[in-house]
C-alpha angles and dihedrals in degrees: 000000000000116000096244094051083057091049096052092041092051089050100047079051092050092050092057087053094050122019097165094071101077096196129087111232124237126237093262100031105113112244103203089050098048086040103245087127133040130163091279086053102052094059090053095048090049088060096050098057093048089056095039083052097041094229133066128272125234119240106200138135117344096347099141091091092056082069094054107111133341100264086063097052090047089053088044105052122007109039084040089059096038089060088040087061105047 
């Protein structure tokens, strides 16, 4: 998936989670600290990505600041499972 259409998709999920922020996060905006995502929400999120992959993430270690902006997560887990897969 291209890196903007993730973008774009992410944003347009962060915004169902919470319609009271107006602004649309960068890539590199984090997204605990601006409050687009709180524990609730990360669960949420994690959801959504395992949906949007198709297969479960693993949860494991340090793995929180992989969930740090949206940059990160693309880098993660999608770009990680698009070169896994060529």
């Amino acid at each position: 998936m291209p890196v903007d259409e993730f973008f774009a998709q992410l944003v347009a999920f962060l915004h169902t989670l919470k319609p009271e922020i107006a602004t649309d996060p960068e890539p590199t905006t984090h997204l605990w600290a601006e409050g687009y995502i709180d524990s609730l929400g990360m669960l949420e999120l994690v959801f959504f990505l395992e949906e949007m992959l198709g297969s479960q993430i693993p949860l494991e270690g340090d793995f929180l600041p992989t969930f740090f902006t949206m940059e990160a997560i693309y880098a993660t887990y999608i770009a990680q499972v698009e070169r896994q897969a060529s």
